[in-house]
C-alpha positions as CSV (number, residue, x, y, z in Angstrom):
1,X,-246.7,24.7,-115.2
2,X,-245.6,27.5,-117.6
3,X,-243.1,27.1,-119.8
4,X,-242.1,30.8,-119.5
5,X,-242.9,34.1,-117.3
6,X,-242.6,37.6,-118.8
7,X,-242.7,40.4,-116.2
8,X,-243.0,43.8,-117.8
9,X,-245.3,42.3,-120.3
10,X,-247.2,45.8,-121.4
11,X,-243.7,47.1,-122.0
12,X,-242.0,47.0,-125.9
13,X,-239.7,44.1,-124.9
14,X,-242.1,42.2,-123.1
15,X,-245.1,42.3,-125.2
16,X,-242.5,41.6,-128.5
17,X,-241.2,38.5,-126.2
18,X,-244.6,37.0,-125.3
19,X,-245.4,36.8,-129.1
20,X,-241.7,35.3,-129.9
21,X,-242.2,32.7,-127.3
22,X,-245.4,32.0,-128.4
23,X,-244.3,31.7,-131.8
24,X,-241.8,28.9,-130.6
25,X,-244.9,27.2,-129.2
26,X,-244.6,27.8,-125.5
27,X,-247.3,28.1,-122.8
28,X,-246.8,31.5,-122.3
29,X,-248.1,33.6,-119.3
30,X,-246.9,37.4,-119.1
31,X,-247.6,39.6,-115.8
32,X,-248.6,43.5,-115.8
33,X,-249.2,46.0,-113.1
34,X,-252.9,46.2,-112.2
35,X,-254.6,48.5,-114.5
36,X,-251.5,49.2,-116.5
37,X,-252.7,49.3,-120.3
38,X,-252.2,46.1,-122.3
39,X,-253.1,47.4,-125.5
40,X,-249.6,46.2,-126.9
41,X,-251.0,42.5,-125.9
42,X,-254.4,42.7,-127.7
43,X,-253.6,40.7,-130.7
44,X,-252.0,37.5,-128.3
45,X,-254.7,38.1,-125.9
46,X,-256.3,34.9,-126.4
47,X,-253.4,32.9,-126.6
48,X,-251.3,34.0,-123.1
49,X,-252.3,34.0,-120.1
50,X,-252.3,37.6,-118.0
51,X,-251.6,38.2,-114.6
52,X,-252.2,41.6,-113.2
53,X,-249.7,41.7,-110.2
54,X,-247.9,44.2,-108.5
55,X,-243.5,43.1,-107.9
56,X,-243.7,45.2,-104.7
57,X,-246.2,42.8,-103.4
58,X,-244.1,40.2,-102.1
59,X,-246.5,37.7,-101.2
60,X,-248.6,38.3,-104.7
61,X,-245.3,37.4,-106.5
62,X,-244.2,34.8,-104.2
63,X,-248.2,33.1,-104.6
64,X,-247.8,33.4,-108.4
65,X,-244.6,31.6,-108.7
66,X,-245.5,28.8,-106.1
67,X,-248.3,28.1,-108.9
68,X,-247.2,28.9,-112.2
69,X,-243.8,26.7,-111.3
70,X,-242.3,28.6,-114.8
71,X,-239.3,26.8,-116.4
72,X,-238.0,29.7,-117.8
73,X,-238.6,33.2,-116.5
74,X,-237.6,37.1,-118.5
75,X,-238.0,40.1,-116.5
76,X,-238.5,43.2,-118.6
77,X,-240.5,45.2,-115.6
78,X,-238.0,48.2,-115.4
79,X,-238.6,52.0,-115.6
80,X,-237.5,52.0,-119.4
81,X,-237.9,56.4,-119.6
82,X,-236.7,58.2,-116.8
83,X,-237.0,61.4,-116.4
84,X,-233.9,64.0,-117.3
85,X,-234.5,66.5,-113.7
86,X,-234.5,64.0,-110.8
87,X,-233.6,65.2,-107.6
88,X,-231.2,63.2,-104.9
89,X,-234.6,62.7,-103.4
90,X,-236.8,61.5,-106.3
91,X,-233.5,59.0,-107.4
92,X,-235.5,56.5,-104.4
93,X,-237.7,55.9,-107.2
94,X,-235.8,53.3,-109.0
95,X,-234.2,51.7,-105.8
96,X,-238.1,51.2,-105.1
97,X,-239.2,50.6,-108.5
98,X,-236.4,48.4,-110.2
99,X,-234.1,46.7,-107.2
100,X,-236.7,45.9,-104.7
101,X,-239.1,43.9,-107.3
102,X,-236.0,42.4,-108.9
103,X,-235.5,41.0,-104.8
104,X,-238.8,40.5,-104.6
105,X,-239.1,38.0,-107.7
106,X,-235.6,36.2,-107.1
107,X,-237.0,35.6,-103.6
108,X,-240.0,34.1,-105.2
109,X,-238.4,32.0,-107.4
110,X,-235.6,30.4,-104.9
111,X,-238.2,29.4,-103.0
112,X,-240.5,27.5,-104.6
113,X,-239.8,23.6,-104.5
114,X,-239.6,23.8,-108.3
115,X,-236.5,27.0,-109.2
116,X,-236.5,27.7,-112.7
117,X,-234.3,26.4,-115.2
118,X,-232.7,29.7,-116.2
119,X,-233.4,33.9,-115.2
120,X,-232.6,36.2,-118.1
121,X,-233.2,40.0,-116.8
122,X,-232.8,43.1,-119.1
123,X,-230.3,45.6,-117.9
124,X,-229.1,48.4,-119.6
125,X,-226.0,50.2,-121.5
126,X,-226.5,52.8,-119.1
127,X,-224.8,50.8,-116.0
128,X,-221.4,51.6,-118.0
129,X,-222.3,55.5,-118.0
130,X,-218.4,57.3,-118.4
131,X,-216.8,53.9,-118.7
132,X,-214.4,54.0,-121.9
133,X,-216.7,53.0,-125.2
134,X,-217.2,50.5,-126.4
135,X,-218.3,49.3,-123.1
136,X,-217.1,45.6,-122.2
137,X,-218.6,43.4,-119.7
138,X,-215.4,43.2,-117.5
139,X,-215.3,47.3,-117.7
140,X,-215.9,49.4,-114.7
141,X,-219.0,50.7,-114.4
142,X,-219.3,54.3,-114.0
143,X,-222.7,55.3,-113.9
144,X,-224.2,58.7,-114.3
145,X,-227.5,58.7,-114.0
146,X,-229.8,57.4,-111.4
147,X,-231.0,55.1,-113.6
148,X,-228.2,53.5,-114.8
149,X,-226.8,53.5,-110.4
150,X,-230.0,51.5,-110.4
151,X,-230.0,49.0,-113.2
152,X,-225.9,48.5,-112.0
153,X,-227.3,47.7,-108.4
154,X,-229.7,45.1,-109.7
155,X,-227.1,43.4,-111.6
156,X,-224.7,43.9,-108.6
157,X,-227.5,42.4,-106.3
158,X,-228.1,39.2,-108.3
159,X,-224.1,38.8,-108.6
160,X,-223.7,38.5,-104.9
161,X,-226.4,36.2,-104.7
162,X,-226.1,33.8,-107.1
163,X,-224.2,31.0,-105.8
164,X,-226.9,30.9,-103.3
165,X,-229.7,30.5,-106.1
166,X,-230.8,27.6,-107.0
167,X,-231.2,28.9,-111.1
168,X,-228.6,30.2,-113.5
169,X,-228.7,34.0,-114.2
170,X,-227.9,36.8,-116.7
171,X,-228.3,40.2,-117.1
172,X,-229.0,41.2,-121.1
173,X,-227.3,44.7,-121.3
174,X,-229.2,46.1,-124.0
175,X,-228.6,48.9,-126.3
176,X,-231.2,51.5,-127.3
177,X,-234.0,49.0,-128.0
178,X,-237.0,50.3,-131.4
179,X,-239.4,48.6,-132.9
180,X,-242.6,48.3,-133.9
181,X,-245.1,49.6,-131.1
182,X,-242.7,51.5,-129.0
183,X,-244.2,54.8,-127.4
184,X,-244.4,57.7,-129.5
185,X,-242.8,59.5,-126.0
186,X,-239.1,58.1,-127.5
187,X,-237.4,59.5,-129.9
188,X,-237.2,57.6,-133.2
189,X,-241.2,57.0,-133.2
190,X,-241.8,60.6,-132.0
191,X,-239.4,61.9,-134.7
192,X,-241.2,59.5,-137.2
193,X,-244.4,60.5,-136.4
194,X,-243.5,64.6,-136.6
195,X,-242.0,63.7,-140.3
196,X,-244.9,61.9,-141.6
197,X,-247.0,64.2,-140.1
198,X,-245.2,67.1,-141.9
199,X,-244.4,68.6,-138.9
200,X,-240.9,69.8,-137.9
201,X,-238.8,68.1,-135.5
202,X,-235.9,69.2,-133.3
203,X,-233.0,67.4,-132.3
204,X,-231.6,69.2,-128.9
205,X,-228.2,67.2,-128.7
206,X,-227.4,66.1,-132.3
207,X,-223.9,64.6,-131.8
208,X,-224.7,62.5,-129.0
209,X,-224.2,58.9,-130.1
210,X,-226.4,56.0,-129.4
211,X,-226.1,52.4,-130.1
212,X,-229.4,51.2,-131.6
213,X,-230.9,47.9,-131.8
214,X,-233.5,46.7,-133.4
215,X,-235.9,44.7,-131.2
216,X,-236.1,41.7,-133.6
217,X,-232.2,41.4,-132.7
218,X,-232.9,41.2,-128.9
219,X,-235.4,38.7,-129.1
220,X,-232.9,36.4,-130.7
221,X,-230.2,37.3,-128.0
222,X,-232.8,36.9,-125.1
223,X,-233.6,33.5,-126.4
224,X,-229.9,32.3,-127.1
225,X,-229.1,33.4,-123.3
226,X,-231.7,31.3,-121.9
227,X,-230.2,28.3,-124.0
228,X,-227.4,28.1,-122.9
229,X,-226.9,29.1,-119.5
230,X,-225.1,28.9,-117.3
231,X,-222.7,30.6,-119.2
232,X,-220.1,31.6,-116.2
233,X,-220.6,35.2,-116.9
234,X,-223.1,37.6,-115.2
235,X,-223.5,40.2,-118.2
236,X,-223.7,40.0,-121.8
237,X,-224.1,43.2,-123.9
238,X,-226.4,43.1,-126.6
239,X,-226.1,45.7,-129.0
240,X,-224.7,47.0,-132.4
241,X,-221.0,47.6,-131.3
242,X,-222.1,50.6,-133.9
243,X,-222.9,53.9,-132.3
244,X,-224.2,56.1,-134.8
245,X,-224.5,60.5,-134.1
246,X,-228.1,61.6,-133.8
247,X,-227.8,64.1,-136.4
248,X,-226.8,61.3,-138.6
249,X,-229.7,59.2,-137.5
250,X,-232.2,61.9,-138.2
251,X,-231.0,62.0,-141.8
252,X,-231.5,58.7,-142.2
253,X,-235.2,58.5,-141.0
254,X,-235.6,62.0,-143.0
255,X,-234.9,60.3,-146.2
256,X,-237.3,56.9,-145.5
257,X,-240.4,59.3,-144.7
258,X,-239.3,61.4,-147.6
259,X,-240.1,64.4,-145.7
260,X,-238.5,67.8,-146.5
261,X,-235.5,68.6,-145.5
262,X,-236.2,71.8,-143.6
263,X,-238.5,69.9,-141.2
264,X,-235.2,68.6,-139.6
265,X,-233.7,71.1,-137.2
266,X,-230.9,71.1,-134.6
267,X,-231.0,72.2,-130.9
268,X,-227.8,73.6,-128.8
269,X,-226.5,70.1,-127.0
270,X,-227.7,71.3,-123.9
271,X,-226.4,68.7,-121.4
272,X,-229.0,66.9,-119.0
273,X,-226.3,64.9,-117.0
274,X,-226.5,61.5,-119.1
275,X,-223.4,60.3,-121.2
276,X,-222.8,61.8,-124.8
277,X,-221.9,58.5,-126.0
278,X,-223.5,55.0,-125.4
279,X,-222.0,52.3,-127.2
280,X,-221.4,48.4,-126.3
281,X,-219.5,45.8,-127.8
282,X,-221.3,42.7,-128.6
283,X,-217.9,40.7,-129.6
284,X,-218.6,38.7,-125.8
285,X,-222.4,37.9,-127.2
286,X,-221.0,36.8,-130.5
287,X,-218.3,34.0,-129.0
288,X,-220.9,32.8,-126.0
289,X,-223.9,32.8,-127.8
290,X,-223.2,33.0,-131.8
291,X,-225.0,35.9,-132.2
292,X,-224.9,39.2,-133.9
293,X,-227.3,41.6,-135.0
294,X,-228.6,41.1,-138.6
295,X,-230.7,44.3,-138.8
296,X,-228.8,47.0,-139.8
297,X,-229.6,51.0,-138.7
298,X,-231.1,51.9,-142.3
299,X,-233.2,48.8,-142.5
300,X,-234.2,48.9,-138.7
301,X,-235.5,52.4,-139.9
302,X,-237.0,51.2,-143.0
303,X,-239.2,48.9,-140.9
304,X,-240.1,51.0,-138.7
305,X,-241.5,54.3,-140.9
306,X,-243.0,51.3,-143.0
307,X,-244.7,50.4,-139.9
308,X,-245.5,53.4,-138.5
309,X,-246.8,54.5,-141.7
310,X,-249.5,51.4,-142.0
311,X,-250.7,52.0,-138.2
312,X,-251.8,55.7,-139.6
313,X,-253.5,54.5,-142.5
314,X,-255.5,51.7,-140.3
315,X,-256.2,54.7,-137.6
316,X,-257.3,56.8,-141.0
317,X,-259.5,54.0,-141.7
318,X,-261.3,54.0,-138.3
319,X,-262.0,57.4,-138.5
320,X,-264.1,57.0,-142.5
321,X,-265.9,54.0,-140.7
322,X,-266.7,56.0,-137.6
């Protein structure tokens, strides 16, 4: 039996979870998509065990769960980067991608003879979309983006099904997750890496505002949720309750690289159809679950230039050896 399943385990969250589980001395056994890169999982290789199975293979998740039995089970296997210029047609994607494997592994899991204990799925700030800021869990959703419609379906899905489950449920609504190992694709790392690197970078919509949250801070609200459910709410927020303007951001990460100032420069705002303005409450996730985040936005970015700036010098001293 395994004491906990990660889906999504190549991902940031996922591969950050397996070692924070481990480190809490679980038998820990993470799945990926065949051939998806694990290289996030190298260091804990030896110590979890991998599954390479596909969510939209119904039977392959439904055989897994019959014989992993997991007590607890975290699914982080979500499209975490959409992209900006979808069409009405393309949007199928994450109705494909997202809501049918979330079906697929709650099937799996109310039908083995042994349910889980609890089901903690991430979901994302983006369900709320135009709601009023800072987005509360009894707020109505108001999505704008087809990624957000989907991630509000999923969570929609599991609500009208739950009292048919046999396993308590909860969808994490997560802020703008960093941290160390996230994809230079984003934007903090990317905008990191162009700073260290000397190079300039652009902000194109520098007074949009994002709540940021350090990853260390949503390990330690994954794990509280999985405590103590059932907590008689579907949704918890976790995030900052702080939403910061990009421009402001940039300044900060600017001054921890100690780059120059005139590699910082500012784009037009051109709109792509998202909201301006993402930004949660966590006062729900503070009286259910005692928990707030403890890493502020300076130090988050501290930790991760420091971080980004050891990987270079480790990559620098491949390259002498090779």
């Amino acid at each position: 039996m395994a004491d906990v399943l990660i889906t999504g385990g190549a991902g940031l969250i996922g591969s950050h979870f397996a070692r924070h589980s481990l480190a809490r001395g679980a038998n820990v056994h993470v799945t990926i998509r065949p051939r998806s890169a694990a290289g996030r999982l190298a260091d804990i290789r030896a110590d979890i065990t991998l599954h390479e199975v596909d969510l939209a293979d119904a039977d392959a998740i439904a055989a897994l769960m019959a014989r992993l039995l997991p007590k607890r089970v975290f699914h982080f296997a979500t499209i975490t980067r959409p992209p900006k210029d979808l069409s009405p047609v393309d949007a199928a994607i994450f109705v494909e991608r997202d809501v049918s494997n979330l079906l697929n592994l709650v099937r799996a899991m109310a039908q083995v003879p042994r349910p889980p204990e609890t089901f903690v799925r991430a979901g994302s700030l983006a369900e709320y979309g135009a709601a009023p800021t800072p987005y509360r869990e009894d707020a109505r959703e108001a999505p704008v983006t087809s990624y957000g419609a989907a991630a509000l379906a999923g969570t929609q899905h599991l609500h009208a099904l739950k009292s048919r489950l046999p396993f308590p449920l909860v969808t994490a609504r997560l802020a703008l997750v960093y941290g160390p190992g996230q994809s230079p694709s984003f934007l903090i790392p990317s905008m990191i890496e162009q700073f260290l690197g000397g190079e300039p970078f652009t902000i194109q919509n520098p007074d949009d505002r994002r709540d940021l949250i350090h990853i260390f801070d949503v390990l330690d609200g994954l794990e509280r949720l999985a405590e103590r459910l059932p907590l008689g709410t579907d949704v918890v927020n976790l995030c900052t309750g702080q939403a910061p303007r990009m421009a402001d951001v940039a300044e900060i990460i600017l001054g921890e690289t100690g780059a120059s100032r005139d590699l910082l420069r500012f784009g037009e705002a051109a709109a792509w159809g998202g909201a301006s303005h993402l930004q949660g409450s966590p006062d729900l996730a503070a009286r259910l679950l005692d928990w707030r985040p403890k890493v502020n936005l300076v130090e988050g970015m501290r930790r991760q230039v420091s971080f980004m700036k050891s990987q270079t010098k480790v990559s620098g001293s491949s390259d002498e050896r090779a």
